[in-house]
N, CA, C and O atoms as CSV, one atom per row, in Angstrom:
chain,resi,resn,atom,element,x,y,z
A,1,UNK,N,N,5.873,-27.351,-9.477
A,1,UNK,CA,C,5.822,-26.306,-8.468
A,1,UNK,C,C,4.388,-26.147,-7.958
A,1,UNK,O,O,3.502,-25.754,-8.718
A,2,UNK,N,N,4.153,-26.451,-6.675
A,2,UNK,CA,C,2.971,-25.871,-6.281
A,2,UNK,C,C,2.777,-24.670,-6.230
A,2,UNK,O,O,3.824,-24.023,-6.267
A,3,UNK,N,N,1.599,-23.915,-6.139
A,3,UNK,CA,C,0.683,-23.080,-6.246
A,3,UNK,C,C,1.035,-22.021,-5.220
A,3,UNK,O,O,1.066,-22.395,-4.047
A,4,UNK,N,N,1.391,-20.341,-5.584
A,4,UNK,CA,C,1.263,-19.417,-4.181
A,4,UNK,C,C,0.082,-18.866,-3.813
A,4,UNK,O,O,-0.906,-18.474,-4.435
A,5,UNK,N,N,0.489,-18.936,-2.312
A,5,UNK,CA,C,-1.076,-18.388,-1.676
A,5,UNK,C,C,-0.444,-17.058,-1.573
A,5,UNK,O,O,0.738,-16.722,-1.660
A,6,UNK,N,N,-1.755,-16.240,-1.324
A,6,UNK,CA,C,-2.062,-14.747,-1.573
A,6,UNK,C,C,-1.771,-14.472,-0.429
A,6,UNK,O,O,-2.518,-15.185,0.241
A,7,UNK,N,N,-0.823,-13.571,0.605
A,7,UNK,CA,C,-0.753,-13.387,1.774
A,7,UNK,C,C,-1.811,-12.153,1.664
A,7,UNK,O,O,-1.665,-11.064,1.109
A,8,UNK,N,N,-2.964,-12.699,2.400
A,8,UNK,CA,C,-4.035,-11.888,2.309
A,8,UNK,C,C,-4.332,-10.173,3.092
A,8,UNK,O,O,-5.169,-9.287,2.918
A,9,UNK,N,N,-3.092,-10.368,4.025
A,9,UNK,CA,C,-2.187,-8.608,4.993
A,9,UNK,C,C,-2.225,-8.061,4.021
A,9,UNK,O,O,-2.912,-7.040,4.028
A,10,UNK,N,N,-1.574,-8.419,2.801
A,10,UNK,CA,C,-0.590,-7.947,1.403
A,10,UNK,C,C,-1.562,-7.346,0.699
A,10,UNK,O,O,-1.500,-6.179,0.312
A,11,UNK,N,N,-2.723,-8.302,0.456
A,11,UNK,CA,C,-3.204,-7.977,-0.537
A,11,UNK,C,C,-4.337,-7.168,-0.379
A,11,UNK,O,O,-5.031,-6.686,-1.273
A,12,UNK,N,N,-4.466,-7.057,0.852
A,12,UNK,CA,C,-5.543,-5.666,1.320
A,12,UNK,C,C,-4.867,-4.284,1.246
A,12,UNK,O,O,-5.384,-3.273,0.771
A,13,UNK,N,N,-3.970,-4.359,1.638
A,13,UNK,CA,C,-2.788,-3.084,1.908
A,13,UNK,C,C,-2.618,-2.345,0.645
A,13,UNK,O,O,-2.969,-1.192,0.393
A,14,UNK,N,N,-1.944,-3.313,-0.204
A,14,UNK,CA,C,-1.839,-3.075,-1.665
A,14,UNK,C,C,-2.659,-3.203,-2.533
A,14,UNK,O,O,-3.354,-4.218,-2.571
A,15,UNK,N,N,-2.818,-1.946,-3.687
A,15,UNK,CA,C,-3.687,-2.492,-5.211
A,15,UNK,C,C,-2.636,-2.477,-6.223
A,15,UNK,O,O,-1.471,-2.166,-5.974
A,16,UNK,N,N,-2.934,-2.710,-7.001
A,16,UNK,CA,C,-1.901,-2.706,-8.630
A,16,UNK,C,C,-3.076,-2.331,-9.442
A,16,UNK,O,O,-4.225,-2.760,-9.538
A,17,UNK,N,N,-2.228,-1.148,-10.132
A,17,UNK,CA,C,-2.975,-0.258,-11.119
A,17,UNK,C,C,-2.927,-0.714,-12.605
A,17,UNK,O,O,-1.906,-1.236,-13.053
A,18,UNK,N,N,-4.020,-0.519,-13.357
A,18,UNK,CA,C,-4.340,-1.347,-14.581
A,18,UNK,C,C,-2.794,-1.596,-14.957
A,18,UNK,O,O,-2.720,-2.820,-15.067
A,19,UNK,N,N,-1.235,-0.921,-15.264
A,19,UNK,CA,C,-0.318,-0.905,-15.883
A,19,UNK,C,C,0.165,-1.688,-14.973
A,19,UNK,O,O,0.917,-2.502,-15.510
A,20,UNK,N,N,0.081,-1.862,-13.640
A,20,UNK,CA,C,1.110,-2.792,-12.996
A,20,UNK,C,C,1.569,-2.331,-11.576
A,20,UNK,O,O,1.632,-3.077,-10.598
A,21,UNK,N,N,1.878,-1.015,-11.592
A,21,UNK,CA,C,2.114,-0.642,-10.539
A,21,UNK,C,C,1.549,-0.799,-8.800
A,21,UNK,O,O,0.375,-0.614,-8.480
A,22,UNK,N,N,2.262,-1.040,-8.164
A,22,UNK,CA,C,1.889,-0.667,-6.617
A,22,UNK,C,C,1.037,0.260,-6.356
A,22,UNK,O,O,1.167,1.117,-7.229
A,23,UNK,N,N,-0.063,0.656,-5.352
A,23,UNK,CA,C,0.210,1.539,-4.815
A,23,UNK,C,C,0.035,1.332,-3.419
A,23,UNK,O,O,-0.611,0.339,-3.085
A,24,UNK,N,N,0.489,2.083,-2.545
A,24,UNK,CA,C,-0.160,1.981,-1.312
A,24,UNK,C,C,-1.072,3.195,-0.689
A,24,UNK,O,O,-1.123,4.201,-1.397
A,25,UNK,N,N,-1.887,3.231,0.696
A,25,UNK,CA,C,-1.970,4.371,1.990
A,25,UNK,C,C,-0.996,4.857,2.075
A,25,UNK,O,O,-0.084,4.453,1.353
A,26,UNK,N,N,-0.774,5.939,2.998
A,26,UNK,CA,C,0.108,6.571,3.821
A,26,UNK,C,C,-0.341,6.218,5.037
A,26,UNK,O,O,-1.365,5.833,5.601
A,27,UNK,N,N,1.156,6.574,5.312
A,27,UNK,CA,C,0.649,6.061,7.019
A,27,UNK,C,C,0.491,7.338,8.041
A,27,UNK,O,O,0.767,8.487,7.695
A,28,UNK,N,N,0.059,7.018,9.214
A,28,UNK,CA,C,-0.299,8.182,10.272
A,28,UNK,C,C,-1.547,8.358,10.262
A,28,UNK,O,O,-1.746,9.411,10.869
A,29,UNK,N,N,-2.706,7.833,9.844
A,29,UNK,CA,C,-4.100,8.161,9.678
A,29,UNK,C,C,-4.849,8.269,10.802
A,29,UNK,O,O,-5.452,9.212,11.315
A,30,UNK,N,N,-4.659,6.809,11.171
A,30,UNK,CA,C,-5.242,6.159,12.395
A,30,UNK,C,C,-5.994,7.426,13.141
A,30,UNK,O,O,-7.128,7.863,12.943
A,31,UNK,N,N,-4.723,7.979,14.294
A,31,UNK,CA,C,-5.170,8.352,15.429
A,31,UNK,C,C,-4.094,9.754,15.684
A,31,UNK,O,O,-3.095,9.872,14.974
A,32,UNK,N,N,-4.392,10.681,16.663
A,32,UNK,CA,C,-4.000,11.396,16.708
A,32,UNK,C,C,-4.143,12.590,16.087
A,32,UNK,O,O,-3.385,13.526,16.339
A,33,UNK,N,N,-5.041,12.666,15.291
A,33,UNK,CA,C,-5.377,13.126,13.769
A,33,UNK,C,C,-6.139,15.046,13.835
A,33,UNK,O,O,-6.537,15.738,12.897
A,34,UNK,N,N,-6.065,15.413,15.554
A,34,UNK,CA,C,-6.562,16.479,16.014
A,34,UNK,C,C,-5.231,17.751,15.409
A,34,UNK,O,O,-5.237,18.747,14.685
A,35,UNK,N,N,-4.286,17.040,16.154
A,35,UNK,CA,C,-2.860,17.589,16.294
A,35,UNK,C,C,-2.035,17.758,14.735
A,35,UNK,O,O,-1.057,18.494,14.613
A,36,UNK,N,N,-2.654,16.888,13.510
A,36,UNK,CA,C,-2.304,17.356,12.494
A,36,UNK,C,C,-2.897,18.048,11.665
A,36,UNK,O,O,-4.099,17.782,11.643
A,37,UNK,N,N,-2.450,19.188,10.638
A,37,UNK,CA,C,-3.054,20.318,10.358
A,37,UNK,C,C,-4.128,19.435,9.083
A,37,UNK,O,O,-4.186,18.264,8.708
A,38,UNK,N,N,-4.985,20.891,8.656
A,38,UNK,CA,C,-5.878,19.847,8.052
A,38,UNK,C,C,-5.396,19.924,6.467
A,38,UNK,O,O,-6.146,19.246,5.765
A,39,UNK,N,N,-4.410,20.531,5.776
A,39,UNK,CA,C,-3.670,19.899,4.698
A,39,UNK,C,C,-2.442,18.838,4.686
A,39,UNK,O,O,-1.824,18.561,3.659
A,40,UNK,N,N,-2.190,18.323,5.863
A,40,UNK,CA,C,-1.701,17.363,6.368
A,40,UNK,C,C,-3.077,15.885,6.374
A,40,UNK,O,O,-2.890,14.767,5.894
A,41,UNK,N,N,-3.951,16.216,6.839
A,41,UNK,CA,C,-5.254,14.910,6.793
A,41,UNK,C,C,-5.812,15.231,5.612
A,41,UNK,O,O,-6.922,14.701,5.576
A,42,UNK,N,N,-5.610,15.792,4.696
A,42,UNK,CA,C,-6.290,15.758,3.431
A,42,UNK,C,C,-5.183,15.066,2.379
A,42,UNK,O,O,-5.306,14.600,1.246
A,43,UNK,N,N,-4.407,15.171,2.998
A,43,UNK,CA,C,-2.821,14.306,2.065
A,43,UNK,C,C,-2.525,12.965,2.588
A,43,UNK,O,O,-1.574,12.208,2.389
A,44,UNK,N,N,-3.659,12.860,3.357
A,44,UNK,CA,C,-3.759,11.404,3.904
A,44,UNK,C,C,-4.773,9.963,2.932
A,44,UNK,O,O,-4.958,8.753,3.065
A,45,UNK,N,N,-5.248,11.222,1.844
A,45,UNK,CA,C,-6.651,10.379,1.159
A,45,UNK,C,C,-5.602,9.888,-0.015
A,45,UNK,O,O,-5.980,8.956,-0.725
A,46,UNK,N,N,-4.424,10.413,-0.235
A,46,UNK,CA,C,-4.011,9.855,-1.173
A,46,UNK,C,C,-3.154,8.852,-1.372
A,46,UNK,O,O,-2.437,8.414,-0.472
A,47,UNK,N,N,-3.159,8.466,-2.413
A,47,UNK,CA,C,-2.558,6.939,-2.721
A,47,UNK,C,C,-0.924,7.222,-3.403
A,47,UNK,O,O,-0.812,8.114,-4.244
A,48,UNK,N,N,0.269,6.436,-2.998
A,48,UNK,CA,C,1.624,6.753,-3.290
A,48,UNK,C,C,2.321,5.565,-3.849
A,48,UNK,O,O,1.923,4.425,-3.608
A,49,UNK,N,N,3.421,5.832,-4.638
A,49,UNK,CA,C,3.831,4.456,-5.229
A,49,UNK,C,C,4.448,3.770,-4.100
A,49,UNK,O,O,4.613,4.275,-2.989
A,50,UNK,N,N,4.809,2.486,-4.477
A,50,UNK,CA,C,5.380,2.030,-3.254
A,50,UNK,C,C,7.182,2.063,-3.464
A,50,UNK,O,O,7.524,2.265,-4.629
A,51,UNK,N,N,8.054,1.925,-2.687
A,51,UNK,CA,C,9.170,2.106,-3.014
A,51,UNK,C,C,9.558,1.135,-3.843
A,51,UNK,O,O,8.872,0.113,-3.824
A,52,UNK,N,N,10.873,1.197,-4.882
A,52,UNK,CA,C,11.532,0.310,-5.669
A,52,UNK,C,C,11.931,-1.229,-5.003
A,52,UNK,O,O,11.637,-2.322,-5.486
A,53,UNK,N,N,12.533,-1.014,-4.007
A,53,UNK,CA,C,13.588,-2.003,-2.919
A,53,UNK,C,C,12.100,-2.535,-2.622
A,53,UNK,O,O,12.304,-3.735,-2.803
A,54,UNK,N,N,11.145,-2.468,-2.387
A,54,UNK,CA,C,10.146,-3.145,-1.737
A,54,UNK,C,C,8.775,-3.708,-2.383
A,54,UNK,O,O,7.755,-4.146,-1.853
A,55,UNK,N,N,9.287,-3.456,-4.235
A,55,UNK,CA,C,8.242,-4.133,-5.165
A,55,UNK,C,C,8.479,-5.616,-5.448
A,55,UNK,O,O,7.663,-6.321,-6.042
A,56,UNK,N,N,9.446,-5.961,-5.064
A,56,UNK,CA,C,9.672,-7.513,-5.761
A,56,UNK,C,C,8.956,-8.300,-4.781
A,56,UNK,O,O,8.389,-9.348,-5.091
A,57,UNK,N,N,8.966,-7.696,-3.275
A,57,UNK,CA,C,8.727,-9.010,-1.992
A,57,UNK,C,C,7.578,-8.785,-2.127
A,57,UNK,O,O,6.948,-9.840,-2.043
A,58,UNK,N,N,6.493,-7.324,-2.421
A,58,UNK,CA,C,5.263,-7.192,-2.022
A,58,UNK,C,C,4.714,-8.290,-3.632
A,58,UNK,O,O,4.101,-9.309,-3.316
A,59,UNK,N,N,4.786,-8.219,-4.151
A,59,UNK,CA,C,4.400,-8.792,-5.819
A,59,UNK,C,C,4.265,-10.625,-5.503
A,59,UNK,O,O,3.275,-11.314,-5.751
A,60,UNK,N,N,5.716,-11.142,-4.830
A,60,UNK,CA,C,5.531,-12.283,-4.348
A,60,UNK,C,C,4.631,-12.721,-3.422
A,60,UNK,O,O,4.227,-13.875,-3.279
A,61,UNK,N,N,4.279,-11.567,-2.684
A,61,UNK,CA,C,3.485,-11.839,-1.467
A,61,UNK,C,C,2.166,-11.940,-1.457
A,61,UNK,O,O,1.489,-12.435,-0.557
A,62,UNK,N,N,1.676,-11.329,-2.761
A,62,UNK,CA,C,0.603,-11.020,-3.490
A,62,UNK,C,C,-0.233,-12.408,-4.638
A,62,UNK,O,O,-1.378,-12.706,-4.978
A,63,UNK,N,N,1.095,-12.887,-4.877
A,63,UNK,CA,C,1.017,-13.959,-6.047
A,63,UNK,C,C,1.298,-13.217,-7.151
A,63,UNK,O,O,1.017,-14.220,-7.807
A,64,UNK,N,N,1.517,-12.606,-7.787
A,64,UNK,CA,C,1.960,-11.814,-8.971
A,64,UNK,C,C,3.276,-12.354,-9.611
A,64,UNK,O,O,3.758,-11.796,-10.596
């Protein structure tokens, strides 16, 4: 079997925490950011697991 490459989108997006886990951003940060309240952009700094249905493809995508 040859070797997987790191889809490198993937692997910026995502970290994996010492145990294993995903995490990702939230999204909505970008722009627009006047119009949302400011405990809304302060819930933007944090980091969330990623969903179940969507750990196996990100892990492959990663090389993991």
């Amino acid at each position: 079997m040859p070797k997987l490459k790191t889809h490198k989108a993937t692997a910026k997006r995502f970290k994996v925490t010492g145990t294993g886990k995903l995490r990702r951003r939230k999204q909505g940060i970008r722009h627009l950011r006047r119009k949302k309240s400011k405990r809304a952009r302060r819930k933007f700094k944090t980091y969330v697991d990623v969903a179940p249905c969507d750990r196996k493809r990100i892990k492959r995508l990663m090389g993991l």
